[in-house]
C-alpha positions as CSV (number, residue, x, y, z in Angstrom):
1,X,87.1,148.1,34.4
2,X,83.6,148.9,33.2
3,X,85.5,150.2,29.3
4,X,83.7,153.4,27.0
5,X,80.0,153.2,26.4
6,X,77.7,155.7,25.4
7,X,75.0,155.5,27.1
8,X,74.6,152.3,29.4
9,X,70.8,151.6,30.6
10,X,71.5,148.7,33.3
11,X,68.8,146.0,33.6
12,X,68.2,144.6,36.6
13,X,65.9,141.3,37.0
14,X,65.3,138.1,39.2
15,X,63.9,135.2,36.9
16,X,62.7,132.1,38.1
17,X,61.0,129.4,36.3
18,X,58.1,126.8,36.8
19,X,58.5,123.5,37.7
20,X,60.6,123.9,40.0
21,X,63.5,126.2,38.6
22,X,65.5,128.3,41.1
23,X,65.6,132.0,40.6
24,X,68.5,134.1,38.9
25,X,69.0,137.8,39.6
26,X,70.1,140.1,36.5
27,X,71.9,143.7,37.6
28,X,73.3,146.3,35.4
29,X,75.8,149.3,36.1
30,X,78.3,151.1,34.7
31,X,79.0,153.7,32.0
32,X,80.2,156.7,31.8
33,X,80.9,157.3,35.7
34,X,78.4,154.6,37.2
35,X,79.9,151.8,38.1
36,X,78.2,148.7,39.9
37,X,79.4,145.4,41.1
38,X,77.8,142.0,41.9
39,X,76.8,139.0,39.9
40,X,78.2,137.6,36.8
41,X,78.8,140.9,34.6
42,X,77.8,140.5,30.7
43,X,78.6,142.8,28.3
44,X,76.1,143.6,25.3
45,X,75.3,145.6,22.3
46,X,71.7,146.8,21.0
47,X,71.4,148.8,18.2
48,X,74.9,150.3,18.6
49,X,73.9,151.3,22.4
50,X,76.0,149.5,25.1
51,X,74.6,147.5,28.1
52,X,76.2,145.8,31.1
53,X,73.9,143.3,32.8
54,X,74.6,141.6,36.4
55,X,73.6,138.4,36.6
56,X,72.9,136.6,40.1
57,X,71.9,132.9,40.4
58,X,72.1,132.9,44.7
59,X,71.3,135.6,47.1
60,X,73.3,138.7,47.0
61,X,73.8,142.4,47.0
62,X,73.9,144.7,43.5
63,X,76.5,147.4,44.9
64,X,76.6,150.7,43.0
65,X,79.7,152.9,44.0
66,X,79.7,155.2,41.8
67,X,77.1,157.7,39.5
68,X,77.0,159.2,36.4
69,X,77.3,162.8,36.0
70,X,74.9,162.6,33.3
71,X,71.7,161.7,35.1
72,X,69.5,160.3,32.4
73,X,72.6,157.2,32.9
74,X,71.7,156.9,36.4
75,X,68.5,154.7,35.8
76,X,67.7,151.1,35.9
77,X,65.5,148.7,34.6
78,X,64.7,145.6,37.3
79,X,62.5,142.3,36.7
80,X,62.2,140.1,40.0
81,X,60.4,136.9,39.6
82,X,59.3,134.9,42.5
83,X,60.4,130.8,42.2
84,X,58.6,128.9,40.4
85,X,56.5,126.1,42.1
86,X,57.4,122.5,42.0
87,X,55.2,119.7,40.0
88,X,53.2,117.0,41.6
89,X,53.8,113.3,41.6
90,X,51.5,110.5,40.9
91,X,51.7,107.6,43.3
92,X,50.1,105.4,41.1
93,X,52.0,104.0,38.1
94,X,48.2,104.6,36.8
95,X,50.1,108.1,35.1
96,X,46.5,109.8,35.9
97,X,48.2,113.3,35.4
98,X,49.5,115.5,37.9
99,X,49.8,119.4,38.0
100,X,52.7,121.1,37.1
101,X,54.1,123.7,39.3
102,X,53.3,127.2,38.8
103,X,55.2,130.1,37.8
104,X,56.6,132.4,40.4
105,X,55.4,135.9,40.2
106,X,56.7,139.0,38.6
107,X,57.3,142.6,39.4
108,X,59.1,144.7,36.3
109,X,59.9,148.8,36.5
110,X,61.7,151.0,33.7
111,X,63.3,153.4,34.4
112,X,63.9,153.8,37.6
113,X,66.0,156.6,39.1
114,X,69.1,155.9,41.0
115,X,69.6,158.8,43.5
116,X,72.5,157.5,45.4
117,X,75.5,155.0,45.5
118,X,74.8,152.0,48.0
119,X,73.9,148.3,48.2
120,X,70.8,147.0,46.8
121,X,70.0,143.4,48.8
122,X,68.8,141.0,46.8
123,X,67.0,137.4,48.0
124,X,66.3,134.9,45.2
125,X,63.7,132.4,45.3
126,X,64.2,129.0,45.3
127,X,61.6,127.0,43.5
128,X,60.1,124.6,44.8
129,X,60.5,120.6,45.0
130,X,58.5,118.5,43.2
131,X,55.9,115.6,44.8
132,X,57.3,112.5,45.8
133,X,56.1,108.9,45.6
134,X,53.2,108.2,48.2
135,X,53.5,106.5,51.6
136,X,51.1,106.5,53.8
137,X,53.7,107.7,56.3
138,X,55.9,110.5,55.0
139,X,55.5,111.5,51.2
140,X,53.8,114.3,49.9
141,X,52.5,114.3,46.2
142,X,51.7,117.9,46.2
143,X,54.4,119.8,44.9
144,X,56.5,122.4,47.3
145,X,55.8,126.1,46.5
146,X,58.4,128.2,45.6
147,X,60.2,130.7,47.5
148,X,59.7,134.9,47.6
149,X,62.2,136.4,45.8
150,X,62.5,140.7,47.1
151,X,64.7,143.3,45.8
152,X,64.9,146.0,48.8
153,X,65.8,149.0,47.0
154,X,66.5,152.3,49.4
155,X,62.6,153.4,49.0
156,X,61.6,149.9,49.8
157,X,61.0,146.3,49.0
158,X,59.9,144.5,46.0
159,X,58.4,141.1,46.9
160,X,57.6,138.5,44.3
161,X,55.5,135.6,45.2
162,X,56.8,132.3,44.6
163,X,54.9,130.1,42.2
164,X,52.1,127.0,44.2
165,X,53.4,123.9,43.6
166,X,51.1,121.3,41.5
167,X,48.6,118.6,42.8
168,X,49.6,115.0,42.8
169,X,47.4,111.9,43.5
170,X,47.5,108.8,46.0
171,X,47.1,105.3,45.5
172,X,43.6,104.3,44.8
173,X,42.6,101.9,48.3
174,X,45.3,103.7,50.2
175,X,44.7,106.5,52.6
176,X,45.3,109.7,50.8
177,X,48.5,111.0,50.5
178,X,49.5,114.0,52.7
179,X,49.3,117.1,51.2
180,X,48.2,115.7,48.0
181,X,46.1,118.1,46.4
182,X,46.4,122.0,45.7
């Protein structure tokens, strides 16, 4: 049950953060004769105008099964953000600094037209890990990227780069650590 709203403008968005933070994906359908599906479904009010968001925190599909008769309802908003990059780790208890991760990328549209009922995929971007503590066998200090997050709409995809993950340092007298810097 999508209830009465006059006029419904549906956002749609994939957020990730730095440092690390996995990716959410925000949706948005219904209204007068749209209706949508997927996600965790928020209700919201602005200015007396009604909106219905979709929220999804793992990989999924925005499904819209039904459309408007007034067309100027048929449109979406959608912000995809690429995960953000993890931090690096100092393997010196020196605490020289490290880089932090950086933010995953970001793609945003207005108004875009919906044309016709169908499933939108959507893959959310992990962040990445952050550096671990240096051995001169296994650890990396560098922090992991983060993931691509895309939004394949029926024209095509949307690909957000995931954020580079932040520069660490090794032991001084050790053998550097792998991967330890940007």
């Amino acid at each position: 049950m999508f209830g009465p709203f006059k006029k419904e403008k549906p956002l749609l968005g994939l957020t990730g953060m730095g440092g690390g933070a996995g990716g959410h994906l925000v949706g948005g359908g219904g209204g007068p004769g749209m209706e949508a599906s997927g996600g965790v479904i928020s209700d919201y009010d602005v200015s007396g105008q009604k909106y219905r968001s979709h929220t999804f925190t793992n990989s999924g599909a925005f499904v819209i099964s039904a459309l408007s008769a007034d067309a100027t309802l048929n449109e979406v908003d959608y912000l995809v953000v690429g995960g953000g990059g993890g931090g690096g780790a100092d393997a010196y208890p020196a605490n020289r600094g490290v880089g932090g991760g950086g933010a995953g990328g970001v793609i945003y549209t207005e108004g875009h037209t919906v044309s016709a009922t169908g499933s939108w995929a959507l893959t959310v971007g992990q962040g990445g890990s952050g550096g671990g503590y240096y051995s001169p066998d296994t650890a990396t200090c560098r922090g992991a990227s983060g993931n691509n997050s895309v939004l394949t709409l029926p024209t095509g995809a949307k690909t957000s780069p995931g954020g580079g993950g932040g520069a660490g340092h090794s032991q001084p007298g050790q053998s550097p650590c792998h991967n330890c810097n940007g």
